[in-house]
N, C-alpha and C positions, 0 to 999 in steps of 0.2 A: 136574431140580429135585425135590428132597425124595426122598421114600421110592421105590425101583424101577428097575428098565430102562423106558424108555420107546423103542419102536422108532420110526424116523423115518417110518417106512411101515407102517401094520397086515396083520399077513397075516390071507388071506381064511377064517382059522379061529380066529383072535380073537373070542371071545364078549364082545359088549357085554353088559356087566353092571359091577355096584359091589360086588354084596356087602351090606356094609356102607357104604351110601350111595346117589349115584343113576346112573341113564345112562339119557341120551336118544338116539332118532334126530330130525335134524330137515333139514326141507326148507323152503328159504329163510325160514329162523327160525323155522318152528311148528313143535312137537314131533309127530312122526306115530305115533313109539314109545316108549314109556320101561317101565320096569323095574318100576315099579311093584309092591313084594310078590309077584312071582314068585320061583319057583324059579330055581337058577341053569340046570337044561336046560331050561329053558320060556321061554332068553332069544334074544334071535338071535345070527346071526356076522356077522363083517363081509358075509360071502359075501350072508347073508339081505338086507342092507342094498345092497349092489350089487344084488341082481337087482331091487329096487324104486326105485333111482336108475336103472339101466337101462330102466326103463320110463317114464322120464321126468327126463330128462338134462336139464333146460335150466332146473334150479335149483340152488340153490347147496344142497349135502349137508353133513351134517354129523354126527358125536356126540360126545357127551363124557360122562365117566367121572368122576364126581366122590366121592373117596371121603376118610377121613381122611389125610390130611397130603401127597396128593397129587388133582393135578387134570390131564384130559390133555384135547385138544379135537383129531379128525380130519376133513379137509374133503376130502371127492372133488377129485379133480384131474384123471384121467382115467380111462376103463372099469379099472374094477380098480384101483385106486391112489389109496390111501385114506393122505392125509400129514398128519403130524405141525403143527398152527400153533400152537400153545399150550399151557403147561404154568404149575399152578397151585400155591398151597398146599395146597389142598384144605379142609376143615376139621378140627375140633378142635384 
């Protein structure tokens, strides 16, 4: 939907980041990381986001990517395997 490839599966070198816009980590709905006015190397990867879901598996994981004219939401599924459930407009 909208602007991009969106891959079904993140690989574990995808930088969460927006850019222009936002991304979050979250663990069973509370945000634990977001983007916040960082740089884009001062963001993590998915990788960074597994080894802190691996330390504690027994919540539901998640981040999205929320930038203009597209919106993407990935939810752990299993160790390493970070899928695709959502795809947005994003804004503007």
């Amino acid at each position: 939907m909208n602007c991009g490839y969106k891959p079904e599966v993140a690989s574990m070198d995808m930088v969460i980041a927006a850019g222009f816009g936002m991304a979050y980590l979250k663990k069973s709905g509370e945000i634990v990381w977001s983007e916040d006015n960082k740089e884009y190397e001062d963001c993590i990867t998915v990788k960074d986001a597994e080894e802190m879901a691996a330390k504690d598996p027994d919540n539901d994981w998640r981040f999205e990517i929320i930038r203009p004219l597209s919106e993407v939401e990935y939810q752990r599924h299993d160790k390493g395997k970070w899928v695709l459930i959502r795809t947005g407009l994003g804004f503007a």
